[in-house]
N, C-alpha and C positions, 0 to 999 in steps of 0.2 A: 542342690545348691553347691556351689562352687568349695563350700565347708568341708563335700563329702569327698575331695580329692586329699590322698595322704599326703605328709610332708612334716618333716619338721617346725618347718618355718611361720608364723599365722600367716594368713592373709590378711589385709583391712578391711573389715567388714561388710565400708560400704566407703563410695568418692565423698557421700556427706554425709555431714553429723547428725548422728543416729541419737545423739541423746535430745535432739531437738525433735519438735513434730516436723517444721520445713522440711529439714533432713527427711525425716521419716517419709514424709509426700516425697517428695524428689526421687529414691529411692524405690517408694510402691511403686512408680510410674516408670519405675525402670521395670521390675520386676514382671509388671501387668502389660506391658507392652505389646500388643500384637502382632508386632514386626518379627520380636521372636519365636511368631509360629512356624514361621516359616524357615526355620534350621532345620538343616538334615542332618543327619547320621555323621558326615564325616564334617562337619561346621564344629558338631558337637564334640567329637573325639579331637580335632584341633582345639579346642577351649582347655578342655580337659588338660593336653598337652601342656597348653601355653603353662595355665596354673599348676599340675605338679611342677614347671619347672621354676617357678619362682617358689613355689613353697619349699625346693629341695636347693632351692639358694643357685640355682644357675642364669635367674634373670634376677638383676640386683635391685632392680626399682619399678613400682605400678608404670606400665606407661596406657597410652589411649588402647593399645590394642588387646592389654590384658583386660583392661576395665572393662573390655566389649566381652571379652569372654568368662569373665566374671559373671555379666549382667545375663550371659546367655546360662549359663549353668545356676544361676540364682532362681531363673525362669521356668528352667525344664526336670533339673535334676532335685531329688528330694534329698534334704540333708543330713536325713538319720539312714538310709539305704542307700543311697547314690545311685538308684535307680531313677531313668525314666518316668518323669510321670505322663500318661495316657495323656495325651494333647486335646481333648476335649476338658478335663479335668485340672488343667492346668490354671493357675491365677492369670495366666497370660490370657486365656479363653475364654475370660469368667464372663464381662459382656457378653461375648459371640454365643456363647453357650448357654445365657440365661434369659438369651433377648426373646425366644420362641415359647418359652414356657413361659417368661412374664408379661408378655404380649398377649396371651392366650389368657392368664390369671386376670388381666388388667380388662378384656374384650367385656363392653359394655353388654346386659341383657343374655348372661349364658344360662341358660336352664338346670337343671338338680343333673343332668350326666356330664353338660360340660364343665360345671364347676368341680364333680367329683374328677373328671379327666385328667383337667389341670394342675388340680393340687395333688396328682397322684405325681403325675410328670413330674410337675416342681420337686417334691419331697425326692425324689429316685436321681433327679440331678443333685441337690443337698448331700443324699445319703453317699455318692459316688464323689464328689470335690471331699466329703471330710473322710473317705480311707484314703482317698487319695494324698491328703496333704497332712493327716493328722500326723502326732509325735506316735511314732511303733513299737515305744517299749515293750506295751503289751496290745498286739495285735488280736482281735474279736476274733472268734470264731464263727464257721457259717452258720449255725444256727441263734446266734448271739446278734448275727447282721440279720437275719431273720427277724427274728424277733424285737429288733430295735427298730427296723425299717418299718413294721407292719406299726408301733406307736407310733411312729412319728406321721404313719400319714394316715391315721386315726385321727390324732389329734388336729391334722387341717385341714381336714374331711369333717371335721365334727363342728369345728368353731367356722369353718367356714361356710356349711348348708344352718349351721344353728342360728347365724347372725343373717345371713337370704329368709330365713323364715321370720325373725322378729323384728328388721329394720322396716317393712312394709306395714307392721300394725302397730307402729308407736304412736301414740296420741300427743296433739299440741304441739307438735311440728311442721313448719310450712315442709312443700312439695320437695323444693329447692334441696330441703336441708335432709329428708331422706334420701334425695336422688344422690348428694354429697356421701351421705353416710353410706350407701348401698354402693359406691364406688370403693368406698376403704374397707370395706369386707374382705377383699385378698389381702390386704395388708397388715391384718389384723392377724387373718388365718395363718400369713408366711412367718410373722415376728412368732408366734405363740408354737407356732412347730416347730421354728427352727432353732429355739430354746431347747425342746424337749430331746429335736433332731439331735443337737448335739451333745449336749447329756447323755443321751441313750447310746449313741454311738462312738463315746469317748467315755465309758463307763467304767471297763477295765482299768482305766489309767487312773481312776481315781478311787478305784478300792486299792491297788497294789503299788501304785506311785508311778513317779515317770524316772526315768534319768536325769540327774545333776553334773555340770561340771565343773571341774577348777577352770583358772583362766590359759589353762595350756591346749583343752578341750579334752583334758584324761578324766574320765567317770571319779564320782566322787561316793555316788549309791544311788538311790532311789527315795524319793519324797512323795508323800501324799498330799500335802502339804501344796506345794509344788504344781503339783497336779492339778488340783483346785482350782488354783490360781491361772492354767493355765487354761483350761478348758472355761471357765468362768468367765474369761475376758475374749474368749475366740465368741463363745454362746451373746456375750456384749457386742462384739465387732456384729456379728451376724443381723443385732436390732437396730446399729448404728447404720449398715449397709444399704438393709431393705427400706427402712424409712424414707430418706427423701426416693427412691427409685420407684417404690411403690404406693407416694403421698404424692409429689409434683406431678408428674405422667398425666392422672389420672383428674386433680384437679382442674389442670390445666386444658384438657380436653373438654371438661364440661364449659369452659370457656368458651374454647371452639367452638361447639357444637352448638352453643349460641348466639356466634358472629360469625367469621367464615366458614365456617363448613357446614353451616344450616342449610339442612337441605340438599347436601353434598350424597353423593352414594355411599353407600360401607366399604366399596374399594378404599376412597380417597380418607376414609374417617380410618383407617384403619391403617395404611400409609402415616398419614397422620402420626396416629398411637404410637407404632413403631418406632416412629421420628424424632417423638422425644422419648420415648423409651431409652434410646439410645443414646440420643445425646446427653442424657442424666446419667445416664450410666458409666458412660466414658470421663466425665467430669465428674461424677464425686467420689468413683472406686480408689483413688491413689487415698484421699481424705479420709474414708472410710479403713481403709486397711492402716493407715500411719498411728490411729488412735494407742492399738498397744504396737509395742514393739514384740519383733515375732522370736527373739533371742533375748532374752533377758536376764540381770544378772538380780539376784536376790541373799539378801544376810543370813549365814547359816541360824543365828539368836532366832530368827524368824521361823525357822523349820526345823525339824525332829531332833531332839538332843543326840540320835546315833548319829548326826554331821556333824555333830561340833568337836573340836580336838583335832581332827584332822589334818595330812601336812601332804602337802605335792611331793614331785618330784623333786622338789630341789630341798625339803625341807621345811620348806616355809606354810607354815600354819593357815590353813583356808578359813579366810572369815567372807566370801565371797562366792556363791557358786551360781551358774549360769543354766540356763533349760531352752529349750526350742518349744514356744507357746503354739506350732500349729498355727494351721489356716484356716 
């Protein structure tokens, strides 16, 4: 993010108001944009530029062309490293990149290997967007991502062949209402690992805390507290996310598949799927992401009494510190 460039000066956060959800939507949709896949290298290093030079006070006011290079480094760049993040792994990518494994999780009639497939695929795109995007105070180790990875798709391997085994033998349900139910089995499988997913792989941050800041962006300590709070509401964003992407899609299909497309080949049903795959995708991601705010500012009373007392650089007493909740 545009944060990770140094400078004196702040930047403004965002062109809208972030204490608002609007704002917030307006914002994700900048963020999530796909158009900013396609920056290169030297697109990037000009952003960069632009904003050290307003942070170090050589351009005196936002104009249209910084806010574009804001919006590109808010996209690409991660705010606690100022590195790169891998452009499949990006929030920019996050449709692009989850339409083949939800399309796949969503494909009517998969047998005990392709639903184990899928939910392997899913869970390994999961486990790679949250190193990618999480807070790095405390960075897992490889056997720590080992080990988290192998729960997490345990656990949607488990709820999702356990519910293919018991939705066909429930009693005193019409046909209709298993076929229904046997569709929302990935959806069940994705919310319930992708809980575990990020708990397990955001796990350090919440034994040892994350980073707090004043409102200058200078460290204030480390919260556990904090941490909680923030992985709690990322592990929320993730049930907010997948819900309608992986409830509409699939309802909606079974519509289909009983008016137009009866009788259709599996080409055209699966075009289909895709289709609104997509298009659900791309319209509720900005909604989905606006829920928390992904900078957040929090009352020291709230968190560990070794933050409280504390005074910034200039003196003045912090009853105020701020944290980066992760994507």
């Amino acid at each position: 993010m545009a944060s990770s460039v140094s400078g004196p000066i702040s930047l403004p956060d965002s062109r809208y108001d972030l204490s608002t959800y609007w704002g917030r939507v307006k914002h994700c949709a900048d963020i999530s944009d796909p158009s900013t896949l396609l920056t290169n290298s030297a697109s990037l290093e000009k952003s960069k530029e632009l904003i050290s030079q307003y942070k170090n006070g050589q351009i005196k006011q936002m104009t249209p062309e910084l806010w574009n290079a804001k919006k590109i480094l808010d996209s690409t760049v991660h705010p606690d490293t100022g590195e790169t993040v891998l452009l499949p792994f990006r929030m920019s990518s996050c449709v692009l990149s989850n339409l083949v494994v939800t399309g796949g999780m969503l494909t009517p009639g998969l047998g005990t290997f392709g639903t184990l497939f899928w939910q392997i695929a899913n869970q390994s795109l999961n486990v790679a967007i949250n190193i990618s995007n999480a807070n790095k105070s405390h960075p897992l180790s490889t056997s720590q991502l080992i080990q988290n990875y192998t729960i997490a798709v345990t656990a949607s391997c488990g709820v999702a062949l356990g519910l293919n085994s018991i939705v066909p033998r429930l009693k005193n349900i019409s046909a209709s209402s298993k076929l229904i139910l046997g569709r929302l089995v990935p959806f069940a499988a994705v919310v319930s690992a992708g809980i575990v997913n990020v708990f397990a792989m955001r796990s350090e941050e919440i034994k040892k805390g994350i980073s707090v800041f004043d409102e200058n962006g200078d460290e204030v300590g480390t919260s556990k507290t904090a941490a909680i709070y923030a992985v709690g509401e990322t592990a929320a964003s993730r049930v907010i996310n997948a819900t309608p992407i992986m409830v509409i899609p699939p309802l909606l299909l079974v519509k289909l598949q009983q008016s137009v497309l009866k009788g259709k080949g599996l080409g055209i049903q699966t075009l289909a799927n895709l289709g609104l795959i997509t298009v659900t995708s791309f319209a509720v991601l900005p909604f989905a992401l606006a829920i928390f705010p992904q900078y957040q500012g929090i009352s020291v009373n709230r968190l560990e009494a070794s933050l409280t007392g504390k005074k910034d650089k200039n003196g003045k007493e912090i009853d105020t510190v701020y944290f980066n909740r992760g994507i």
